[in-house]
C-alpha positions as CSV (number, residue, x, y, z in Angstrom):
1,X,-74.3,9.4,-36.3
2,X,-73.1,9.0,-32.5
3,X,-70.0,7.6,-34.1
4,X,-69.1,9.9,-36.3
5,X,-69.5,12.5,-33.9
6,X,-67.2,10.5,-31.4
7,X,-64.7,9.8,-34.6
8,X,-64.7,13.8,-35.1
9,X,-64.3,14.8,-31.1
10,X,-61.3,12.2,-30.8
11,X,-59.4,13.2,-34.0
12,X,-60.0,17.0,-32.7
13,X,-58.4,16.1,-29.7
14,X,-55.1,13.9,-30.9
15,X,-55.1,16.9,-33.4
16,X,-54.6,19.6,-29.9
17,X,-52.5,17.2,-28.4
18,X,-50.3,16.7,-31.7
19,X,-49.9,20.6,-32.1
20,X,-49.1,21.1,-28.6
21,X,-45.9,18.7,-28.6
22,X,-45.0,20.5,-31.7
23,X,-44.7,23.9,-30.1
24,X,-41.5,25.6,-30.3
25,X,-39.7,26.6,-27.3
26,X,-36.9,29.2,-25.6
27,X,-34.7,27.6,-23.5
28,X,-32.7,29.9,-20.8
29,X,-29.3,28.9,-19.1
30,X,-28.4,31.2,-16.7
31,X,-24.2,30.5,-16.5
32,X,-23.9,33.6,-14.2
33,X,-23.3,33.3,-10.4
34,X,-26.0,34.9,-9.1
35,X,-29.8,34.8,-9.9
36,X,-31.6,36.6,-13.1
37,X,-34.8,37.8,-12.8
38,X,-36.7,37.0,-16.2
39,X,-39.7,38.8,-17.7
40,X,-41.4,36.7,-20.8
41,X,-44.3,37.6,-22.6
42,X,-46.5,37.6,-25.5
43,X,-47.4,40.4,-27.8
44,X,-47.9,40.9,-31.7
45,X,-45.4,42.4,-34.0
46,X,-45.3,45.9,-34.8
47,X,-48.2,46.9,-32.3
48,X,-47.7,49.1,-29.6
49,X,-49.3,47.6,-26.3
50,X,-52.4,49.5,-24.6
51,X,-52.1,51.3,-21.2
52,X,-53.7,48.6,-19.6
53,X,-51.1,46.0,-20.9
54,X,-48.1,48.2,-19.9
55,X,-49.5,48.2,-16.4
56,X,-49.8,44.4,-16.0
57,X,-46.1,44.4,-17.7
58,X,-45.0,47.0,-15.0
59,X,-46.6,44.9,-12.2
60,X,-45.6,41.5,-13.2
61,X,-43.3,39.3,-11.1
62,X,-40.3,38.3,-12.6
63,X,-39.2,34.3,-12.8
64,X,-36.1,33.5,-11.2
65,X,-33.5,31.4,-12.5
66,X,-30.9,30.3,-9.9
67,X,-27.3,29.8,-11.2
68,X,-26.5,26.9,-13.6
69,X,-30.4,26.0,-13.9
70,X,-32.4,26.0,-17.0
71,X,-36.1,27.5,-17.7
72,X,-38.5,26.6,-20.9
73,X,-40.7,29.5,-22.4
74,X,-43.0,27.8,-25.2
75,X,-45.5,30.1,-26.4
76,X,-49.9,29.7,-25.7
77,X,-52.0,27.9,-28.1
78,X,-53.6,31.4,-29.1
79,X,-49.8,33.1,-30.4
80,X,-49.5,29.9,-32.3
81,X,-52.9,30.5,-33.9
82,X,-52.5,34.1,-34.4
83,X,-50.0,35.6,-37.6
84,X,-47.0,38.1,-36.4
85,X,-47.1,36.5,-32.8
86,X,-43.7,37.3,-30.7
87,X,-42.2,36.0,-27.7
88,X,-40.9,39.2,-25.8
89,X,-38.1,37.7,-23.2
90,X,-36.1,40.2,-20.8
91,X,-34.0,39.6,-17.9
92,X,-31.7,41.7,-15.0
93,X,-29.0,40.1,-13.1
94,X,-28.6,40.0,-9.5
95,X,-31.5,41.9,-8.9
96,X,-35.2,42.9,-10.3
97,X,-35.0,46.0,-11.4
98,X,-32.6,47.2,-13.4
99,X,-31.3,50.2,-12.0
100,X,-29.5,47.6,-9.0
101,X,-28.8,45.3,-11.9
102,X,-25.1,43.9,-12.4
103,X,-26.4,42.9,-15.5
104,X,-29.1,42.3,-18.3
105,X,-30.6,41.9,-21.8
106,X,-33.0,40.6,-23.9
107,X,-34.6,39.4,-27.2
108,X,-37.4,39.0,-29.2
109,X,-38.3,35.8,-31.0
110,X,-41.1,36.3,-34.2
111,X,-42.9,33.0,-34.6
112,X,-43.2,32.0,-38.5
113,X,-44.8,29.1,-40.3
114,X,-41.6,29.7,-43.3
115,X,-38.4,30.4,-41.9
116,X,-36.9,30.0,-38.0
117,X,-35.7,27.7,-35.4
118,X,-38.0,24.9,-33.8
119,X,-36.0,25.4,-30.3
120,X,-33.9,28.7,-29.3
121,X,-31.2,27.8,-26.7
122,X,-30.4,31.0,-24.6
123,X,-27.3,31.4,-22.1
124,X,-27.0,34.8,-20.3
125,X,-23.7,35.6,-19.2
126,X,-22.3,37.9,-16.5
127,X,-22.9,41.7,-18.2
128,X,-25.0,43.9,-21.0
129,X,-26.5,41.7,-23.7
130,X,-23.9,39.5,-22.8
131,X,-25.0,36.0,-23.9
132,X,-25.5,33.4,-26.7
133,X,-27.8,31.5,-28.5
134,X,-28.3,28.5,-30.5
135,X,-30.9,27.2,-32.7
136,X,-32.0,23.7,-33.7
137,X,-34.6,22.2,-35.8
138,X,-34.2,19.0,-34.6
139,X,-37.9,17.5,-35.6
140,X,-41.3,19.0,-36.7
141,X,-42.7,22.5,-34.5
142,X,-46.2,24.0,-35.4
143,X,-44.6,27.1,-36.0
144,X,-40.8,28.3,-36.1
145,X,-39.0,31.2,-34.2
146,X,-37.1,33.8,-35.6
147,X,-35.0,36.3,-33.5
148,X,-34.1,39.7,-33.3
149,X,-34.3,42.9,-31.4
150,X,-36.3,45.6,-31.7
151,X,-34.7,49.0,-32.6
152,X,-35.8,52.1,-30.7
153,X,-35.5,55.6,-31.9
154,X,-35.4,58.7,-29.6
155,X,-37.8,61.4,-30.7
């Protein structure tokens, strides 16, 4: 019985480890020369957050990405779990809020089991939603990403 249960708690666990080397991932270049400021976060499609999340959004502290380096985003193990997960990634240039900004932009990324990108290569340029992306599916992912951007309508 012992080893069974010991059979059981080590497959669980090479199982954990397996599906968290399979996680996709967003990988940001910033080829600008000064410093972006980025916001990442997690949320699920098509449902508008609660007060209490927009307040932690408001009060979150930006990463910074100095010029010519590189930062991975890779979603938690919960997103991967969940259906209609989405990375929400956001960034200003030059400075942390955007109305000092010399620059900015953004995108969402949908994680999927059927169609998407394993990795998502992002590199902001100077400007407005100036910057470009590429996609691989070099080797297996748990789940696959799919970008867009959301659409917002004025009332």
């Amino acid at each position: 019985m012992k080893k069974t249960i010991s059979i059981v708690f080590v497959l669980t666990i090479l199982l954990f480890i397996y599906m968290m080397s399979a996680k996709p991932n967003v990988i940001v270049k910033n080829n600008t020369v000064k410093p972006i400021y980025v916001l990442s976060g997690e949320s699920r499609y098509g449902v508008e957050p609660d007060p209490a999340k927009i307040d932690g959004i408001i009060k979150a502290r930006p990463d910074v990405i100095m010029p010519g380096e590189v930062m991975k985003i890779s979603p938690s193990f919960s997103s991967l779990m969940k259906d209609d997960s989405v990375i929400d990634l956001g960034w200003n240039i030059g400075a942390r809020y955007e109305h000092a900004a010399s620059g900015g932009g953004g995108w969402n990324f949908l994680l999927s089991d059927e169609e998407g990108a394993c990795s998502i290569s992002v590199v902001v340029n100077e400007g407005y939603n100036n910057d470009s992306f590429d996609e691989k599916n070099d080797g297996f992912c748990y789940k696959k990403m799919k970008s867009f951007r959301y659409k917002y309508q004025k009332n």
